[in-house]
N, C-alpha and C positions, 0 to 999 in steps of 0.2 A: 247621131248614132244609127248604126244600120242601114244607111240609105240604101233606098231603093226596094227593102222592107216593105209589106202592109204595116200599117200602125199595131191592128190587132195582131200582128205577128213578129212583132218585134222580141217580145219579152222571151219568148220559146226560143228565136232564134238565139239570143245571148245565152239565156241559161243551158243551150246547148255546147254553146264554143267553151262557157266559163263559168266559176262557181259562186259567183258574187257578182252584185250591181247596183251603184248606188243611185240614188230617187232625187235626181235633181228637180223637178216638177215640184213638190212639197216646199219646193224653197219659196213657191208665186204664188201655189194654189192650196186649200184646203183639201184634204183628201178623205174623203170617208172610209174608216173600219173599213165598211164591206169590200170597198177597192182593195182595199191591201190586202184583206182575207182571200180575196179571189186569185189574186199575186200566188197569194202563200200554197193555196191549192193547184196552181197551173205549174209551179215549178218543181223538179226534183226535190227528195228531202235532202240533200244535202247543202243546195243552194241557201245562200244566203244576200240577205237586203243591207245597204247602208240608207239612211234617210235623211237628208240637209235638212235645217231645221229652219220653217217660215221666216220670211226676214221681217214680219212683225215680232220678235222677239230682239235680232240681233240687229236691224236696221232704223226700225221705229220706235222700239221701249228700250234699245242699245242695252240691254242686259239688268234695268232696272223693271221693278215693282212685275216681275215675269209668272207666276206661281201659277195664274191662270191660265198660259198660253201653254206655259207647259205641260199640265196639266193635262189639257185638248189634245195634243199632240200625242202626247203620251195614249192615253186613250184611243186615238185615231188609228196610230200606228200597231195597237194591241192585235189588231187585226191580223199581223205578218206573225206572233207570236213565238217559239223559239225561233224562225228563221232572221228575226232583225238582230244584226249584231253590232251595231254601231248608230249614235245619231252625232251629225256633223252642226257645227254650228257656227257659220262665216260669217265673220265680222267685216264691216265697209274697210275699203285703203282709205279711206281718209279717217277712222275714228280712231284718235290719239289712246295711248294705254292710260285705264282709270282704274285702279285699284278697289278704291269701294266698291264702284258696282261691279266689279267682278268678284269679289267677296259675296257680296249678295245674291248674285246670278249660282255660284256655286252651293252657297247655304240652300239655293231652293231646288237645283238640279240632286244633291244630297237628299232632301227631303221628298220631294215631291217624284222623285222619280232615279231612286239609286239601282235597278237592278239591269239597267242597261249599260254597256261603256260608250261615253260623252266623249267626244273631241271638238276644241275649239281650233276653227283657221282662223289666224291674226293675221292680218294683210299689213300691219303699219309697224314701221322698227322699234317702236318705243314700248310696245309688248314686249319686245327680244330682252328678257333680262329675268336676272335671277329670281327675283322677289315674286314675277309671274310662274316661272318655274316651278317654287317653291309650293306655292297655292295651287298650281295644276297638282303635282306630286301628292299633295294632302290631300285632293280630293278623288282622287283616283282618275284622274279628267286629262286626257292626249293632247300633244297638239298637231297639228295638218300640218305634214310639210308639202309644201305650195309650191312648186316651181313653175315661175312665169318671168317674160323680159320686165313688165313693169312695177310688180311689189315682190320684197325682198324674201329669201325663204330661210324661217329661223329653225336649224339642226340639231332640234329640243327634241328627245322621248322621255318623257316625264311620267309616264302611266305605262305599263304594259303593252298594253294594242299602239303599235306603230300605223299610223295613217299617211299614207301619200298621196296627193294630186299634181297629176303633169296637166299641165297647163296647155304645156309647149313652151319651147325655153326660147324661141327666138321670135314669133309670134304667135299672141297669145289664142286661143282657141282653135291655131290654123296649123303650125310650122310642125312637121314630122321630126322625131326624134329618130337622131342615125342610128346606126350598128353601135359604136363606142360607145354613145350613149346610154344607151338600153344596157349593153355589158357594165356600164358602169353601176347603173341603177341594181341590174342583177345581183351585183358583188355586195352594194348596201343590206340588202334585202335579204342575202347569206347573211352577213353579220349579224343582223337582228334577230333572226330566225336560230342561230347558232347559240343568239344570249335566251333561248327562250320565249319571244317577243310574239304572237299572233302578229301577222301585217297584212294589212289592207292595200293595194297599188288599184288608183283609178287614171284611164287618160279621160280628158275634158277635152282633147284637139281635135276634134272633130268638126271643124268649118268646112276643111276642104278631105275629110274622112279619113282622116290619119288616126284617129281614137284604136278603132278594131283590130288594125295591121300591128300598129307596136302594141298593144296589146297581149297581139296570141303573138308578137317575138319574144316580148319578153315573157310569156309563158312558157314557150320552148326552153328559154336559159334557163329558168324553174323548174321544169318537169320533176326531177328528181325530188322536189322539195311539196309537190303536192301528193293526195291522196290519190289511191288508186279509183277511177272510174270516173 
């Protein structure tokens, strides 16, 4: 993101192009409150934070016995306070869909921390299905839609808040989305917005720096649909 940026001047320059960004860093590292508070101060009030959620949750406790981490996190992030509007929560391509522990994972994201909206990325196709659906739906919990060449992207809104991640559709972290593309993406993101739907659009392509570019294009085919300023 941003190359060619100072690091301390990265965040200034985003929230200048855009009005949202989400906190892939939280996915490896711990993050302290105060970091985030100092986010929350460096940016416009209107900006807003998304935050991936540690993959000790989603990669090592796989969405069991969580109440703890969550918790931490929850806390950690209090720091960004009204500006956090979403926390993301990616699951491995290879963890099959488990029913219980996503019963479970939800009973504690309900409890231990319902005043934020939750989305889960399911990387594997045997989450694609109704009964996952159903349990998103009841708990008020999104899911990512993910587009990348190598795990599939299931064209579920199940919650309100629409989430998307580009990936890159033809290689992942790297490959520019064209003109069509972007026009196509634009037109989904009318539809959504047209049923009511808050939406989220993040690029991740950024290997070879394609993130920022389609980015502020498909902002341009938006304009009409943001706030002024």
């Amino acid at each position: 993101m941003a190359k060619g940026v100072p690091m301390k001047k990265r965040l200034p320059f985003i929230a200048g192009l855009f009005n949202a960004a989400e906190v892939n860093g939280s996915h490896y590292v711990q993050i302290r409150q105060e970091t985030y508070a100092s986010w929350a101060a460096a940016t416009p009030a209107a900006f807003r934070f998304c935050v991936k959620a540690h993959r000790f949750v989603t990669h090592y406790k796989r969405l069991r016995d969580c109440a703890d981490p969550i918790r931490r996190l929850r806390d950690q992030t209090s720091g960004l306070g009204h500006k956090l509007a979403a926390v993301l929560w990616q699951l491995p391509a290879h963890m099959p869909a488990d029913l219980p522990r996503l019963d479970e994972f939800l009973r504690d994201l309900g409890k231990h921390w319902p005043a934020v909206p939750h989305v889960m990325e399911f990387r594997h196709r045997s989450w694609f299905t109704a009964a996952v659906e159903q349990r998103l739906a009841g708990a008020g919990v999104g899911s990512c839609l993910s587009d990348a060449p190598d795990f599939p992207l299931w064209d579920a809104t199940p919650a309100p808040l629409v989430y998307v991640r580009l990936h890159g559709h033809t290689r992942k972290y790297a490959s520019s989305y064209s003109p069509a593309s972007l026009r196509s993406w634009a037109g989904r993101v009318r539809h959504w917005a047209s049923g009511g739907h808050p939406v989220h659009v993040y690029f991740d392509n950024d290997a070879e720096g394609a993130a920022i570019s389609n980015a502020l294009s498909l902002r341009r085919l938006l304009a009409d649909l943001l706030p002024a300023g």
